[in-house]
N, C-alpha and C positions, 0 to 999 in steps of 0.2 A: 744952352748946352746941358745945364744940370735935368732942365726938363725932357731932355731927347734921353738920355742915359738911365734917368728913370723909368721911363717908356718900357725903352728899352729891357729893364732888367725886369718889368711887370711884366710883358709878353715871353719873356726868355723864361720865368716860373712855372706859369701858366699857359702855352698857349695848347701843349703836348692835350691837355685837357680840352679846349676847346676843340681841338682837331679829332680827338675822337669822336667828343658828342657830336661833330660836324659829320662825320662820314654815316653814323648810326643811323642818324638822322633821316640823312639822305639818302641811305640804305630802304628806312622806312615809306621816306615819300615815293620811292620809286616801286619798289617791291612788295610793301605792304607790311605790318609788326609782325605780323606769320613770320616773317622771311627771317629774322632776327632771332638767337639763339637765345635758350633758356639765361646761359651766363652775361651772354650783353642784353637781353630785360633787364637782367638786375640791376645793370652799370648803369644801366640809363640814368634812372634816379638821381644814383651819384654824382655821375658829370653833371647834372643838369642844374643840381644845388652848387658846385663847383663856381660851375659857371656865371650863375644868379649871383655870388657872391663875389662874383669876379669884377660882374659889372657894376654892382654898386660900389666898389671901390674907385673904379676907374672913375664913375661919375663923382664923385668923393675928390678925387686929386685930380679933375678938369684932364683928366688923358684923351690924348690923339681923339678926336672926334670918327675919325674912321673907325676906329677899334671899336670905339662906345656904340657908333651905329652899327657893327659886326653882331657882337654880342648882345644887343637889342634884341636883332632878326634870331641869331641862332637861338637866342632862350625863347621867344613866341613861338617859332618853330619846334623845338623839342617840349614848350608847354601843351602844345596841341595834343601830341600822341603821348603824353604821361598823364595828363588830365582829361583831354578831349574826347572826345566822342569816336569810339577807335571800334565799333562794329558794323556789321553791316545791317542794312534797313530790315532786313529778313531777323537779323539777329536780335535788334532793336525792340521789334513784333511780337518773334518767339517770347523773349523776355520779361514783357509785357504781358502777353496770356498767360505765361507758365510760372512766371513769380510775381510781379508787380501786382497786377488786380486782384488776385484769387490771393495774394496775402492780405492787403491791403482790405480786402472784404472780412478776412479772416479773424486780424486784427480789431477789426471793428464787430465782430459780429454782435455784441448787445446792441448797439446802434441800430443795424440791420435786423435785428429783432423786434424791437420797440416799433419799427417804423413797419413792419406788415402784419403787425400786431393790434395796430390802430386800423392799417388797411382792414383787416377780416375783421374786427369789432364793427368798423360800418358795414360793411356788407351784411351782417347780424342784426345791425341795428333796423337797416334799409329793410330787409326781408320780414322783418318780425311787422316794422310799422305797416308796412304796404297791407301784409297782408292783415290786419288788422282793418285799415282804412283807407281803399284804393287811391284815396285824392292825393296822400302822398306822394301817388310816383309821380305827378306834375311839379310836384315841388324839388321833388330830386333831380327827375330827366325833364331836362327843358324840351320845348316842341324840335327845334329848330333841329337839336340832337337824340329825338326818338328816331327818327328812322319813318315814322308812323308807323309805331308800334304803343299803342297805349291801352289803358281798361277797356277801353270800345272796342278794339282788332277783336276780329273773327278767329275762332282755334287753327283756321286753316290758313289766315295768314300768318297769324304767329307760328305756326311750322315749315309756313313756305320760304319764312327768313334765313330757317336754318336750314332748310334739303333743298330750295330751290336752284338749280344750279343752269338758271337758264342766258345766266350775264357771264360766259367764261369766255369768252375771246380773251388772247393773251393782252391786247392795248388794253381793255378794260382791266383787266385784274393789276396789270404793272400800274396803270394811274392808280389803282385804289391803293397797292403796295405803299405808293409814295407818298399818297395822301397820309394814311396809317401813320409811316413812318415820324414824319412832321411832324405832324399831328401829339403821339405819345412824344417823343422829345421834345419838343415844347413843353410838356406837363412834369415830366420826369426832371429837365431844368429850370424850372420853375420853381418845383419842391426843393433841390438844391440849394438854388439860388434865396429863397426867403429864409433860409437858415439864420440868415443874419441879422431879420427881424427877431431875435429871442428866439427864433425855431417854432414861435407860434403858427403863422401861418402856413407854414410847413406839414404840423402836427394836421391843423384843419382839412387842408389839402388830403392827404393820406385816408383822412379817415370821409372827406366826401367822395372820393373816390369810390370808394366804400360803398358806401350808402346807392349809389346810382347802380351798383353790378346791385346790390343788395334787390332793391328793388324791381329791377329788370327780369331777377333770380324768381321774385313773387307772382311777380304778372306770370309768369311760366308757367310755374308750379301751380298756379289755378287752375291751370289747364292742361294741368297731367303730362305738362312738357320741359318738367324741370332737369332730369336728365340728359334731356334732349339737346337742351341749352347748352349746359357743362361741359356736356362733348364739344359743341361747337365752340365754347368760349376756349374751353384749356387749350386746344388744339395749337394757339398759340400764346393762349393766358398764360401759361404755366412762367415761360420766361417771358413775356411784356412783364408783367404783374410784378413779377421777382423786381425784373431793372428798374421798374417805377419805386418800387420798394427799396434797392440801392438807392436812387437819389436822395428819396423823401430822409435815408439813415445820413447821407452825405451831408444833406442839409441838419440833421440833428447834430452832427460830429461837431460842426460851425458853429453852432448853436450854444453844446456846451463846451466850445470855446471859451464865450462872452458871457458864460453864466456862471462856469466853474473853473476859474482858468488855471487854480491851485496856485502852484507855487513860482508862477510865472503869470507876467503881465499879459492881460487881454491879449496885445498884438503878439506877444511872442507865442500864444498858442493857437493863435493862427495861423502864425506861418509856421509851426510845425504839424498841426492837423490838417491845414488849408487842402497840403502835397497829396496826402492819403487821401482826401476827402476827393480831389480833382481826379486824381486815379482810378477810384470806385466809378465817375461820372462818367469817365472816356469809358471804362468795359462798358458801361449800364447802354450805355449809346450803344455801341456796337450789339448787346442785344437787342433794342428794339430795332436793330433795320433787322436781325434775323427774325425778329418776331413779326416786321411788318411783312415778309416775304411768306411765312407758315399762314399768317391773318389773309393776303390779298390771293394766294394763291391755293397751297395746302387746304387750309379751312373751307373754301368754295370746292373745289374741284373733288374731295374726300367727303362720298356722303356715308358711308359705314360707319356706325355709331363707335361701334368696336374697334374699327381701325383707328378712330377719332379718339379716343382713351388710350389706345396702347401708345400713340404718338405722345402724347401727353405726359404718361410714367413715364416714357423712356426719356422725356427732356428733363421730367422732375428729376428723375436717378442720374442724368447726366450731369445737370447744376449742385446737385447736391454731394457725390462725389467730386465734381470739381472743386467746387470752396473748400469744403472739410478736404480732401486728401491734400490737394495742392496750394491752401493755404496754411495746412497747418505744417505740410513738409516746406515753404516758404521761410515761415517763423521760426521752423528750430533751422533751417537750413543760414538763416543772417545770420543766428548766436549765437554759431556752432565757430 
């Protein structure tokens, strides 16, 4: 009797509370958090802590089983739309290009520095040796992935690599697309992923990369077709390069996780860099399928040198206002 009466007098307190958050709730599942006014968002909260508090008492004083399973369900339900995932996939997206990544790059930009910084030291390095002493480029570019393109090609097939535009059926160009694509993500998560070896071979990665455009750069340039090339390559280098250059920074961030982790344990700076570093990796991916699409398609079917350059600044001036404008309105936009 004493325990029905208490019950009792626990749901006669509280229950005015439960049955709000119940209908808001339900307001929500039905309608959508749009649908709910400025003043009940705010209540939400409230009831909801109300509530929470409600039921650990009742679990506390073994109350009615039904109530406890009541307020089980209504607090996972109203936890959903106060913590959960309450956008839509579009919004998700948006959110994602327009703050997440482009701060997240932002944030890191020494990272991002260092790491295309080693990229064009090899490509320097690659060009200087080659053209020094051609046996290099066997050692950079393996056969498998010349192309047959080596010191022995004729000046007219090394031109015909880059004007020849006699492989354009759209099923050929979309397999090369995908190949492309694959292809650079795989390298790009690679360079990420070895972060965690000390960032060493991360660092190596970056700058053989390097070294193989380096050298490619020399054979050309022998032959009076170094521009020739640039055009061809940027046409989608501009951004592959860049997104190879985000991973290989992702895998640095990792790096000096475990090498400098300050004033926090190893692991605990990786799970607070881990998030940023995984962020950079998902945009960097999404560039290389736009790059493999500019690479299998754009770059073949665009044989104007000129045109081939203008395409190129305009992706450079596009990445590069991207990151800086809407990284850096990201960063004060969190602190504000």
């Amino acid at each position: 009797m004493e325990a029905g009466l208490k019950s009792y007098k626990f749901r006669k307190d509280r229950e005015a509370t439960w049955v709000e958050l119940d209908a808001l709730v339900a307001q929500a599942e039905k309608k959508g958090v749009k649908s709910l006014s400025a003043e009940e968002m705010m209540r939400l909260p409230n009831l909801y802590r109300a509530t929470l508090s409600s039921l650990s008492v009742a679990r506390s004083i073994s109350l009615d089983l039904n109530v406890v399973r009541y307020l089980e369900s209504l607090c996972a339900r109203a936890y959903f739309f106060i913590y959960g995932a309450r956008s839509t996939l579009r919004d998700a997206i948006s959110e994602f290009f327009l703050v997440s990544f482009p701060g997240a790059v932002w944030n890191a930009r020494w990272h991002m520095m260092l790491s295309l910084g080693l990229l064009i030291l090899g490509i320097l390095v690659g060009y200087l040796l080659v053209g020094q002493n051609a046996d290099w480029y066997y050692s950079f570019i393996p056969q498998e992935l010349a192309g047959g393109r080596s010191p022995t090609s004729t000046t007219e097939a090394l031109r015909g690599v880059i004007y020849d535009s006699e492989e354009t059926a759209a099923e050929t160009l979309s397999a090369f697309a995908s190949f492309l694509f694959s292809h650079n993500s795989m390298v790009a998560m690679l360079s990420f992923a070895l972060g965690f070896a000390l960032g060493i071979p991360t660092i190596l990665l970056m700058f053989y990369n390097g070294l193989t455009i380096g050298a490619l750069t020399s054979l050309y340039a022998s032959r009076g077709l170094g521009w020739d090339l640039w055009g061809w390559l940027l046409i989608h280098g501009v951004t592959e390069l860049l997104a190879i250059a985000l991973c290989g920074g992702a895998g640095i961030i990792l790096a000096s996780s475990l090498v400098v982790p300050g004033q926090y344990s190893r692991l605990e700076m990786l799970a607070r860099n881990g998030k940023r570093a995984g962020q950079i990796v998902i945009g960097a991916v999404a560039m290389l399928f736009f790059a493999a699409l500019l690479e299998g398609f754009a770059r073949q079917l665009i044989n104007d040198i000129s045109v081939r350059y203008t395409i190129a600044f305009l992706s450079g001036a596009f990445w590069l206002s991207y990151f800086i404008g809407l990284g850096r309105k990201a960063k004060y936009g969190r602190q504000s």
